[in-house]
DRENDRENRO-27898 format. One record per residue (C-alpha): residue in three letters; x, y, z. Coordinates in pm, whole numbers. Example, Ala and Ser with C-alpha at 12.3 -4.5 7.8 and 13.67 -1.06 7.14 Angstrom:
PT   r      u      v      w
PT ALA   1230   -450    780
PT SER   1367   -106    714
***
This chain:
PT   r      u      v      w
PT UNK  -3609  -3265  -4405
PT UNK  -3701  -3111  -4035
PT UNK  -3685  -3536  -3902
PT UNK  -3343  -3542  -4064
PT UNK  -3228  -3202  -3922
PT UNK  -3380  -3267  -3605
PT UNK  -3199  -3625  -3566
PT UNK  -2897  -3425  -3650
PT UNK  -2904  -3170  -3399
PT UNK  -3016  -3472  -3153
PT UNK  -2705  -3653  -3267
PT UNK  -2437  -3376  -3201
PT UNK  -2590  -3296  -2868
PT UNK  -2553  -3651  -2784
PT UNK  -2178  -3618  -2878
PT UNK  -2113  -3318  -2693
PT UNK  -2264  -3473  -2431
PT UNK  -2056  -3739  -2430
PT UNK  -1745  -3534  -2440
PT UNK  -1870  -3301  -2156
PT UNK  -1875  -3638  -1929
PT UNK  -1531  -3725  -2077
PT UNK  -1351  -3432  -1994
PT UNK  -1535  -3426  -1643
PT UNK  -1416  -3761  -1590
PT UNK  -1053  -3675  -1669
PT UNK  -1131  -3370  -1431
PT UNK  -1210  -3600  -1178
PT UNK   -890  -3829  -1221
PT UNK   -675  -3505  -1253
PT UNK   -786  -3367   -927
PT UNK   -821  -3715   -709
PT UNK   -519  -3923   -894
PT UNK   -195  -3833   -713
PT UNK      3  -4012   -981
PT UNK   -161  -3759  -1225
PT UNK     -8  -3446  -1023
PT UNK    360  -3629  -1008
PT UNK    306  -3697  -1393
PT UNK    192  -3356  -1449
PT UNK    526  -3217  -1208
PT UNK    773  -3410  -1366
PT UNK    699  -3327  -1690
PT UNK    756  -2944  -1581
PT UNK   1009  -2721  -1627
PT UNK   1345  -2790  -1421
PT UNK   1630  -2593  -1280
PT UNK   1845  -2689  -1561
PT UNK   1585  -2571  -1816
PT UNK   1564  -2265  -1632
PT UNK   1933  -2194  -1626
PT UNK   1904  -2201  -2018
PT UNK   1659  -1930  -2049
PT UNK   1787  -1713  -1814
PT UNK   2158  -1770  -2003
PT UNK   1978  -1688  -2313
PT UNK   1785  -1377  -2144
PT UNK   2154  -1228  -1985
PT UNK   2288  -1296  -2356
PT UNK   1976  -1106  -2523
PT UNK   2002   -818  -2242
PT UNK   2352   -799  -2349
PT UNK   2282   -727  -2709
PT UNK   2099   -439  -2656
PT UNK   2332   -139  -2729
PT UNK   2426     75  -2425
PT UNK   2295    364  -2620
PT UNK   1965    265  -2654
PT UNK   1937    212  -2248
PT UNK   1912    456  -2026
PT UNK   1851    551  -1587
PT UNK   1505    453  -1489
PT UNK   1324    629  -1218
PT UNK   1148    331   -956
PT UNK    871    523   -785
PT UNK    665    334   -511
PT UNK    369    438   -291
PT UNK    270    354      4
PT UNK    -43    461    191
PT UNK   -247    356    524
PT UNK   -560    208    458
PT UNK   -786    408    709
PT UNK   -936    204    994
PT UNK   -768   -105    968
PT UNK   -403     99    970
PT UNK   -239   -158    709
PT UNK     21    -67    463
PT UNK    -89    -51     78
PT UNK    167    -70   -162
PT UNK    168     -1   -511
PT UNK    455    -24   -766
PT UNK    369     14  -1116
PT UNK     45   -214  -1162
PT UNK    180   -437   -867
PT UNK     35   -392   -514
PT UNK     32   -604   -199
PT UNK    -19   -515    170
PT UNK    169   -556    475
PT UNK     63   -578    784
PT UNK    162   -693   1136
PT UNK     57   -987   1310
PT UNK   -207  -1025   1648
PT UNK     56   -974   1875
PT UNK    142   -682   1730
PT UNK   -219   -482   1720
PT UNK   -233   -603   1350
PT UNK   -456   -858   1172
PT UNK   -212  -1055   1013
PT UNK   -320   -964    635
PT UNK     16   -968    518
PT UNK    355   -956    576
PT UNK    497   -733    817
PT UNK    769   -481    656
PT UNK   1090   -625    880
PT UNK   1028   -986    760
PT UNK    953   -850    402
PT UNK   1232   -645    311
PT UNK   1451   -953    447
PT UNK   1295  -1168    275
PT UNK   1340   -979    -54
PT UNK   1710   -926     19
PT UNK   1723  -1295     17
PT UNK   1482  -1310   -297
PT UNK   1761  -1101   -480
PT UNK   2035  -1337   -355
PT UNK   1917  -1590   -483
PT UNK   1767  -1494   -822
PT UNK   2157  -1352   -845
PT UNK   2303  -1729   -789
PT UNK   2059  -1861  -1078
PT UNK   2181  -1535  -1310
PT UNK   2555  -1662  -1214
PT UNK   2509  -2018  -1225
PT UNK   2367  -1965  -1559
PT UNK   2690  -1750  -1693
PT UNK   2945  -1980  -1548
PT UNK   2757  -2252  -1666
PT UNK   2703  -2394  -1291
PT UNK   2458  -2731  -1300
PT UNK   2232  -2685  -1076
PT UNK   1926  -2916   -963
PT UNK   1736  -2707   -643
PT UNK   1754  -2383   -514
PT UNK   1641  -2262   -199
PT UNK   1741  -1956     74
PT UNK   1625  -1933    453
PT UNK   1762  -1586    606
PT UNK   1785  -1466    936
PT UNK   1826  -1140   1115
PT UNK   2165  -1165   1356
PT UNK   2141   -789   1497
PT UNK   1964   -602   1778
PT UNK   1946   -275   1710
PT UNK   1776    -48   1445
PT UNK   2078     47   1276
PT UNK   2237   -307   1288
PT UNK   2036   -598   1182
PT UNK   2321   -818   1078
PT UNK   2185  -1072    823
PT UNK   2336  -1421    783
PT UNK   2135  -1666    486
PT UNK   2164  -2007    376
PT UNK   2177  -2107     44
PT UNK   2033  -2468      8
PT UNK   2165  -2626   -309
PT UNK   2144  -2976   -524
PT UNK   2433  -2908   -786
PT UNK   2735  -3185   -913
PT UNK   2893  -2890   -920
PT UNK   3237  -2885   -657
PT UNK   3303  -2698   -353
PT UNK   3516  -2444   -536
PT UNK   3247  -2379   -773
PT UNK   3004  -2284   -557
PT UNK   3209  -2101   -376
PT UNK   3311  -1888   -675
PT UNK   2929  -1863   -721
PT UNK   2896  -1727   -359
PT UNK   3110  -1461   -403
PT UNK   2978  -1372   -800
PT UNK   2607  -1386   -646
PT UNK   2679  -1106   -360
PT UNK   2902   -917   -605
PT UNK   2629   -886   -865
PT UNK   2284   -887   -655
PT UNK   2189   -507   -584
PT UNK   1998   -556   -289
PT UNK   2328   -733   -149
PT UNK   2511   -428   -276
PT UNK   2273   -186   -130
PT UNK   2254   -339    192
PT UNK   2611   -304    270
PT UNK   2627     42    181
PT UNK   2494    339    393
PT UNK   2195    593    168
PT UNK   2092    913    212
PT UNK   1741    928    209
PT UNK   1567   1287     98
PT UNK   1243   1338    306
PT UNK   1007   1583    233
PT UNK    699   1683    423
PT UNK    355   1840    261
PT UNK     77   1910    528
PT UNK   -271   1953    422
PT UNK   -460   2161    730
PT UNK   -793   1934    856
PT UNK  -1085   2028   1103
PT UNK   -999   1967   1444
PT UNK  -1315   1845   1532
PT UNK  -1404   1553   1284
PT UNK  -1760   1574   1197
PT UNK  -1862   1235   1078
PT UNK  -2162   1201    841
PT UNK  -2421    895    897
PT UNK  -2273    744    613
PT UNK  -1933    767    704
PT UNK  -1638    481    659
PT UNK  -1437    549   1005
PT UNK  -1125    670    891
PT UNK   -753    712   1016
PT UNK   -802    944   1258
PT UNK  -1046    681   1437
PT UNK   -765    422   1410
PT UNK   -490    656   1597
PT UNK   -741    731   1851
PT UNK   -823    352   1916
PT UNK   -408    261   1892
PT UNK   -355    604   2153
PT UNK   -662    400   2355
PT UNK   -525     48   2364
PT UNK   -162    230   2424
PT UNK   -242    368   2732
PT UNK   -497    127   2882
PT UNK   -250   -156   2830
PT UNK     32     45   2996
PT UNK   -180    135   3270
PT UNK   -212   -290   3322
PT UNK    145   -388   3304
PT UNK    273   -138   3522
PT UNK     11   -308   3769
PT UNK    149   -633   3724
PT UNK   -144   -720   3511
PT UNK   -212   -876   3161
PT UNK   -390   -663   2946
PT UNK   -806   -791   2882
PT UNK   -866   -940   2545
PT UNK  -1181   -813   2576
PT UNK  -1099   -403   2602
PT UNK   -857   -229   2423
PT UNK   -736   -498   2158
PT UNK   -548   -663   2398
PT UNK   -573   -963   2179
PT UNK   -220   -830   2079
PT UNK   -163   -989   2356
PT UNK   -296  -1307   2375
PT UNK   -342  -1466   2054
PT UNK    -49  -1659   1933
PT UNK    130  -1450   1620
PT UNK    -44  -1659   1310
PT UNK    -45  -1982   1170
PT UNK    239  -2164   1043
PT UNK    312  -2221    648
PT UNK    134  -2513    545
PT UNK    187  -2500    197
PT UNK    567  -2590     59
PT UNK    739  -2624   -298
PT UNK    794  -2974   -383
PT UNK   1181  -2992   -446
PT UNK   1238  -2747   -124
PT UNK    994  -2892    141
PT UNK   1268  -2916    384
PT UNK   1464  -2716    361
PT UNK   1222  -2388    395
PT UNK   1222  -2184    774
PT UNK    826  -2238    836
PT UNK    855  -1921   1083
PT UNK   1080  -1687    940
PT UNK   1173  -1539    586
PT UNK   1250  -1756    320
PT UNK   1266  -1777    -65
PT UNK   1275  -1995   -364
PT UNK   1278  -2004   -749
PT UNK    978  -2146   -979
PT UNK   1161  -2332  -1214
PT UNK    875  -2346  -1463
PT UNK    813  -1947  -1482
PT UNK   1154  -1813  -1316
PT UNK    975  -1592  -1027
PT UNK   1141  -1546   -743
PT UNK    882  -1671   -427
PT UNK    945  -1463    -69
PT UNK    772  -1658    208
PT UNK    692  -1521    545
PT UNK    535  -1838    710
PT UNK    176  -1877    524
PT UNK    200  -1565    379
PT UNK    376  -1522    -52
PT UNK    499  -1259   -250
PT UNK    652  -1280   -587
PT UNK    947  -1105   -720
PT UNK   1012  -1119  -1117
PT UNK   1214   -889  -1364
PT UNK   1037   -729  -1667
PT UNK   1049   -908  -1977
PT UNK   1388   -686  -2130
PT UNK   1566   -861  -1818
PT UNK   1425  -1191  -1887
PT UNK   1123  -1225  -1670
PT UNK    750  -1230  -1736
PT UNK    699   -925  -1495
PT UNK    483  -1116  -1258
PT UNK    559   -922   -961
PT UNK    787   -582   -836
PT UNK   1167   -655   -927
PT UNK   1384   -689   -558
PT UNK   1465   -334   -612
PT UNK   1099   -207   -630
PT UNK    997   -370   -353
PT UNK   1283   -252   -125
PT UNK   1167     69   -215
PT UNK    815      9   -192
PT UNK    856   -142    199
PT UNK   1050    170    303
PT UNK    763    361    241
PT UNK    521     67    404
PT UNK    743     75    688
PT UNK    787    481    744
PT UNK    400    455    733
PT UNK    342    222    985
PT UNK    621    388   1262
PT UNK    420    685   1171
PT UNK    121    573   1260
PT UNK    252    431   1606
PT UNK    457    777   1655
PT UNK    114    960   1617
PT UNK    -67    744   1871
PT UNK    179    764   2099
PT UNK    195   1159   2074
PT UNK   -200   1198   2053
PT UNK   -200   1317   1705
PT UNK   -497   1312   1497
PT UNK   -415   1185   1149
PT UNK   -659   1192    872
PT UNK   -464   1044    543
PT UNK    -96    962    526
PT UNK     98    886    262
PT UNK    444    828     95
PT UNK    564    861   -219
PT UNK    905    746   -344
PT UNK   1151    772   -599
PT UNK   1498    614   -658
PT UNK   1748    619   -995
PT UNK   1853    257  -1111
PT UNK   2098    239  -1348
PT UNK   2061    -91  -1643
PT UNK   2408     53  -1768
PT UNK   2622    -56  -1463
PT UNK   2869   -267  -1546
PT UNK   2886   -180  -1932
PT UNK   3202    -25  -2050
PT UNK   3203    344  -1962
PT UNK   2993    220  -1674
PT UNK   3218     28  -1467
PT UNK   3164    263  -1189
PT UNK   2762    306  -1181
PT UNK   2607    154   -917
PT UNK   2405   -173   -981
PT UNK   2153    -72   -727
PT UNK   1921    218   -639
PT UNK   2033    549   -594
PT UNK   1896    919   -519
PT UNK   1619    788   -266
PT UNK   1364   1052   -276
PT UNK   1103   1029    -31
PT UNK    769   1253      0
PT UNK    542   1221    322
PT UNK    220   1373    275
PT UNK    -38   1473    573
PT UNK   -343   1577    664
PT UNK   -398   1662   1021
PT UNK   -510   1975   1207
PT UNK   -209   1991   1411
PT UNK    101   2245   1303
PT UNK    345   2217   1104
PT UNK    638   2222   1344
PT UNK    444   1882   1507
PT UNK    392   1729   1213
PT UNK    759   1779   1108
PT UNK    827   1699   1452
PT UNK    626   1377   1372
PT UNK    866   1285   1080
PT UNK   1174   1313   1198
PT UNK   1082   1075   1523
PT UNK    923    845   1260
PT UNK   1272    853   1049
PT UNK   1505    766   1392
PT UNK   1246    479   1484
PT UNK   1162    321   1133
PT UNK   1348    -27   1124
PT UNK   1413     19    731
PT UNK   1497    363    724
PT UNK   1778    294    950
PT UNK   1861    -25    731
PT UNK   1847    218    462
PT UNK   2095    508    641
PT UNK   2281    243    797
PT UNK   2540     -6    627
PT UNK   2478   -373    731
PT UNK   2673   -689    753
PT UNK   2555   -943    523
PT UNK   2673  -1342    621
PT UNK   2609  -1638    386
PT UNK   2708  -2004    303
PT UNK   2610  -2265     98
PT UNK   2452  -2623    253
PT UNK   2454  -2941     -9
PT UNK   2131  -3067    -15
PT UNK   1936  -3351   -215
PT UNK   1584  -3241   -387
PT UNK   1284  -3442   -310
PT UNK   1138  -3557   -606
PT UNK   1392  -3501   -827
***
C-alpha cells in the first residue's frame, strides 16, 4: 500500500512537473514571439466595441430617475512633500504627483501642473467625442488628441487641439461631432467661462528657530531655504554675465536638458501623439482616458454609475486637484523669493458638480464644477498679515488660478487619419 501511494504521489509530481515546463514554455513564446503580442492585440477590444458600451452606459445613466441623483461635492488635496518640494495629490483613493522638470529646480517625478491640467482638458475632449460618437451613432476606428497652449500670459493661455480620427464617417459628421463634443465636455465648458475661486487662509504659529533632532527628516522649511539659496546665488551669476555652476546651488536647473522623451506609444496612435507636449488617448479595451506629458501617464476614468471602471480621478477631479498642486507650488516659489520660512503647506478643495444638468428641470445647471472652495493651510512663524500677504501674491502668479478666474479661448479641428494596425 505505501509502494502504491508512493508511486502515486511520484506520478502526479511528475505531471505537475510537466505542466510547470509547459506553461513556462508558453511563457517563453508569449514574451519572445511578436506574432503572439499582434495575436493577443487584435483579438482586443476595439473602438467600435467601445462605442457600444459606452452607448449602453449613457443609456443606463439615463435610466436612473432624476430623483434619486443628487449635487456631489469633489474635494481634492494637495500638499508639498517636505524636502523634495513636489506636489501630492489626492482625490478620493486616487493620488499622483507633479512635479517640474531639471530645468526648472525640479526632479522630473511627474508632470508639471501647466502641462497637466492641459492635458486633462484635452483628456475630457476627447472622452466627450467617444460619449457623442456613441449617441449619434458615429463609426469610429482611432482616437487620438495632441493640444497646445497658443497664449502668453497668465490669464490667457489660448488652447488650440487636434483631434486625430480614423472614422467612414463624412466631413459633416464629424463636424457635428466637433461642435456636440465642446458643447457637452465640462472641462471645455469650464474653461471658457471665468470662476470665482473662495480662498481661505488658516495659520498655525511655528518656532522661529527650527530645532532639528538627530533623527530628523529635513523638512519644508529646509527646502525654501535651499530654493531662497539657489535664487539668489544664481541671480547674482547672470547679472555677471555668467552661467550658474552645476555644482553649487542646483544650478543643474540649468544645465541638464528638461527630461527624456516618450518612448513608449499606443499601437493604433503611434504617430500621431506630440512626444514633447500634452497629449491624450482612449484604451479601447477598458475605456480610460490616457494624458501623456512626454514619458510621463496619468489616467482619467468615470466611476462605474457613469460607465467607467473608476481607474483614475474623473477630468473634473483632477482639474480641481492641479489647482491646488499648482497654488502649492507658486507658493512655495513666492516664499523663497520673500525669505519665508515654511514648515507644512497645504490645500484643501471643494467644488459642487451637478449629474442633473441637462435633465428636464435642469436645463440650466451647469455641466461642470461650481462653488470652488479653496482652504490654504500654514505653518510658519511669520504673521499673519505676511502669510496672507503670501496668498494673495501666490493667487495673482499661479498659472491655473488665473486659468481658473480667467475665461479662455479654446480652438480645435479634426485631422483624418489611418490607424496602424488596424
Amino acid at each position: 500500500m505505501r509502494r502504491l501511494i508512493l508511486s502515486t504521489v511520484i506520478a502526479s509530481a511528475t505531471l505537475t512537473g510537466a505542466l510547470a515546463q509547459q506553461n513556462d514554455q508558453r511563457l517563453n513564446k508569449a514574451i519572445t514571439d511578436k506574432g503572439y503580442f499582434q495575436k493577443a492585440w487584435k483579438s482586443a477590444p476595439s473602438f467600435r466595441d467601445l462605442l457600444k458600451r459606452r452607448k449602453a452606459a449613457v443609456n443606463q445613466f439615463r435610466a436612473i430617475p432624476t430623483a434619486a441623483l443628487h449635487p456631489i461635492t469633489i474635494r481634492a488635496f494637495a500638499t508639498a512633500e517636505q524636502r523634495a518640494g513636489t506636489r501630492h495629490v489626492i482625490i478620493r483613493e486616487h493620488q499622483y504627483l507633479n512635479d517640474s522638470g531639471y530645468n526648472n529646480g525640479g526632479f522630473d517625478l511627474g508632470i508639471g501642473t501647466p502641462d497637466h491640467v492641459i492635458a486633462a482638458i484635452a483628456g475630457d475632449i476627447i472622452d466627450s467625442y467617444v460619449t457623442q460618437a456613441a449617441i449619434k451613432g458615429v463609426a469610429i476606428d482611432s482616437l487620438a488628441i495632441n493640444i497646445k497652449q497658443t497664449g502668453h500670459s497668465l490669464q490667457n493661455w489660448g488652447l488650440d487641439y487636434t483631434i486625430f480620427i480614423d472614422s467612414p464617417a463624412s466631413d459633416q459628421q464629424l463636424e457635428e461631432l466637433r461642435v456636440l463634443a465642446e458643447k457637452n465636455s465640462p472641462l471645455y465648458q469650464f474653461s471658457i467661462r471665468a470662476h470665482k475661486v473662495n480662498t481661505t487662509v488658516e495659520l498655525h504659529k511655528s518656532a522661529e528657530d527650527l530645532v532639528i533632532p538627530p533623527t530628523y527628516q529635513p523638512g519644508l522649511r529646509e527646502f525654501i531655504e535651499w530654493e531662497t539659496r539657489k535664487g539668489e546665488a544664481n541671480k547674482q551669476l547672470r547679472e555677471s554675465g555668467q552661467r550658474p555652476d552645476k555644482a553649487k546651488f542646483g544650478g543643474y536647473a540649468y544645465d541638464y536638458p528638461y527630461s527624456r522623451k516618450n518612448e513608449f506609444t499606443p499601437a493604433q496612435s503611434e504617430s500621431y501623439l506630440n512626444p514633447d507636449g500634452p497629449s491624450a488617448f482612449i484604451n479601447p479595451s477598458s475605456g480610460v482616458t490616457v494624458l501623456q506629458v512626454r514619458h510621463h501617464r496619468v489616467l482619467q476614468d468615470h466611476p462605474q454609475i457613469f460607465g467607467g471602471n473608476d481607474l483614475g480621478p474623473t477630468a473634473v477631479e483632477s482639474h480641481i486637484g492641479l489647482l491646488g498642486s499648482c497654488f502649492t507650488h507658486v507658493a512655495e516659489g513666492t516664499a523663497a523669493r520673500n525669505k519665508i520660512p515654511l514648515d507644512t503647506l497645504n490645500v484643501a478643495l471643494t467644488a459642487q458638480f451637478d449629474p442633473r444638468s441637462g435633465r428636464k428641470g435642469y436645463e440650466q445647471t451647469p455641466l461642470y464644477p461650481t462653488d470652488i472652495q479653496m482652504r490654504v493651510v500654514i505653518s510658519s512663524p511669520r504673521s499673519e498679515a505676511e502669510i496672507r500677504q503670501l496668498v494673495a501674491d501666490t493667487e495673482r502668479g499661479c498659472p491655473i488660478y488665473n486659468l481658473v478666474t480667467n475665461a479662455q479661448e479654446i480652438k480645435g479641428g479634426i485631422k483624418r487619419v489611418i490607424a496602424k494596425n488596424k
